[in-house]
C-alpha distance (Angstrom), angle and dihedral (degrees) to the residues before:
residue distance angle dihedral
X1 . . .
X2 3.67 . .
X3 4.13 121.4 .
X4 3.51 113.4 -106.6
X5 4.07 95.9 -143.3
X6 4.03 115.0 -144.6
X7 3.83 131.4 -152.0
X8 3.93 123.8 -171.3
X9 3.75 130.4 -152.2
X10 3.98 113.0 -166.0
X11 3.85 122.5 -179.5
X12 3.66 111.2 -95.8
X13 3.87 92.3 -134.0
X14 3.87 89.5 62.1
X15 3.82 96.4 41.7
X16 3.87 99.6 34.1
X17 3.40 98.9 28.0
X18 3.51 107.1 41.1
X19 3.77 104.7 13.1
X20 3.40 107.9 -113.3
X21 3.67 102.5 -178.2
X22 4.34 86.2 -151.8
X23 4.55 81.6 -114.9
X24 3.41 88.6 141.6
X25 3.16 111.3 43.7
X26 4.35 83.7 42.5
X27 4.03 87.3 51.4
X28 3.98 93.9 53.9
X29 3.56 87.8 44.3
X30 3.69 95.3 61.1
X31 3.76 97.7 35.1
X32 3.71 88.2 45.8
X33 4.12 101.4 -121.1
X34 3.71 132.6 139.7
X35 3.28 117.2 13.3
X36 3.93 97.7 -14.5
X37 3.94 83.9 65.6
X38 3.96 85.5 101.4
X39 3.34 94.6 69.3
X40 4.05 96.4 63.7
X41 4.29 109.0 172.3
X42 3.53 86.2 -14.5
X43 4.29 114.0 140.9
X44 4.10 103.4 -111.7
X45 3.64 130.2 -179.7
X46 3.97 125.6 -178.2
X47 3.79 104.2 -118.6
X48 4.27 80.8 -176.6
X49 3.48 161.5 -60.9
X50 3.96 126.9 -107.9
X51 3.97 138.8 157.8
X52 3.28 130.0 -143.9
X53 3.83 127.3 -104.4
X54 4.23 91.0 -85.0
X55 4.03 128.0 -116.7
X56 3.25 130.7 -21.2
X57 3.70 95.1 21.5
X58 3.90 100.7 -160.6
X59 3.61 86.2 -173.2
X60 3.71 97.6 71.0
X61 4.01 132.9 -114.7
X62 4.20 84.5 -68.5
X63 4.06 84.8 77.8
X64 3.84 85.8 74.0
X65 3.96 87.4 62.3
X66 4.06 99.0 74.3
X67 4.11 82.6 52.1
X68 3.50 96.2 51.3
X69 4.12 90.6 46.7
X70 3.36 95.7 58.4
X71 3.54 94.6 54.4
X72 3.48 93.3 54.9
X73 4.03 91.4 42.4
X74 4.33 79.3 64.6
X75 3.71 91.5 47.0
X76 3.35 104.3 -95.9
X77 3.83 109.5 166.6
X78 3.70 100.6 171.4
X79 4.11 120.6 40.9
X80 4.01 122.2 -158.3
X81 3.40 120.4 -164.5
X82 3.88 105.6 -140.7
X83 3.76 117.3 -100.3
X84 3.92 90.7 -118.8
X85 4.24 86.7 59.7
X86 3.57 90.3 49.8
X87 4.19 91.8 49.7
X88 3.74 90.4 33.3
X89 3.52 118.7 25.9
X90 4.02 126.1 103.3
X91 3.71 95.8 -168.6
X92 3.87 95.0 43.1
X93 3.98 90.1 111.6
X94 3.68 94.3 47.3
X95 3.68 89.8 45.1
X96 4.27 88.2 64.9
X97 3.01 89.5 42.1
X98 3.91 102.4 58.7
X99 3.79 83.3 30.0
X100 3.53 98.4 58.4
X101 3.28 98.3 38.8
X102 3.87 98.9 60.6
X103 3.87 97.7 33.3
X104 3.81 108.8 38.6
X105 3.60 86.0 157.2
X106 3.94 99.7 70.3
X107 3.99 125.0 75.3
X108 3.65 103.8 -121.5
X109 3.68 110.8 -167.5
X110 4.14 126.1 -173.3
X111 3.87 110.2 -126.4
X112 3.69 141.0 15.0
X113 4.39 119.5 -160.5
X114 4.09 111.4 35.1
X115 3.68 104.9 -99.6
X116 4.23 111.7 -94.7
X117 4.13 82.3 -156.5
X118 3.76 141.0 -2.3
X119 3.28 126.7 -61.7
X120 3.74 97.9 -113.3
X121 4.28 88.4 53.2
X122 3.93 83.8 46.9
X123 3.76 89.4 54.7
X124 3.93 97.6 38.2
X125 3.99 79.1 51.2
X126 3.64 99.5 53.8
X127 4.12 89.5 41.2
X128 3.84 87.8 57.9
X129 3.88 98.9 46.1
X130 4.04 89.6 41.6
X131 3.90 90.8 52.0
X132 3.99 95.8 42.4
X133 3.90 87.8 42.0
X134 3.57 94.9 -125.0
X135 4.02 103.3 -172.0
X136 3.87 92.2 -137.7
X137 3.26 151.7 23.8
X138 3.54 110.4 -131.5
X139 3.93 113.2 88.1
């Protein structure tokens, strides 16, 4: 049975910002929840984990590009896009798009962990620790 190689994207505001350490996203991975579900018994590896460039990106939704390449430099067959860009992110649309477009090839799946509340509490969340400067994430 062949490896089915995995790459994650997380939002730089969650990882950088409020230093996510990517646990549960890694914990639904292993125990096969969320979006990771589709891969039932199957053999996985993590090829790796990158964020994007952060908010705004003045370079445009190409910056994402150089991310997703070295993923798939590592092996990476199938990309997520972290569950926190897929609540969060404004460019997550544009970010298929340009993905898509230039690697057809790859699996690119929306979300990682299942979500522990909806996205609109998730982003009220994030708001609140970003504006009170809370250093992490975890509560």
């Amino acid at each position: 049975m062949s490896k089915i190689k995995i790459g994650i994207i997380t939002c730089s505001t969650c990882t950088r910002e409020l230093d996510c350490p990517v646990g549960g996203c890694l914990k639904d991975l292993y125990d096969r929840k969320g979006a990771f579900k589709e891969y039932g018994n199957q053999n996985i590896e993590i090829s790796g984990i990158n964020s994007c460039n952060g908010c705004p990106t003045l370079k445009g939704e190409e910056s994402i590009l150089p991310k997703i390449e070295s993923l798939i430099h590592y092996g990476a067959t199938h990309i997520h896009l972290s569950y926190c860009m897929t609540a969060v992110c404004p460019f997550l649309n544009k970010y298929v798009k340009v993905i898509s477009a230039k690697y057809s090839e790859i699996n690119l799946i929306q979300g990682t962990h299942e979500p522990h509340q909806s996205n609109e509490e998730f982003r009220c969340d994030i708001k609140e620790m970003l504006i009170k400067r809370r250093k992490t994430i975890i509560p």
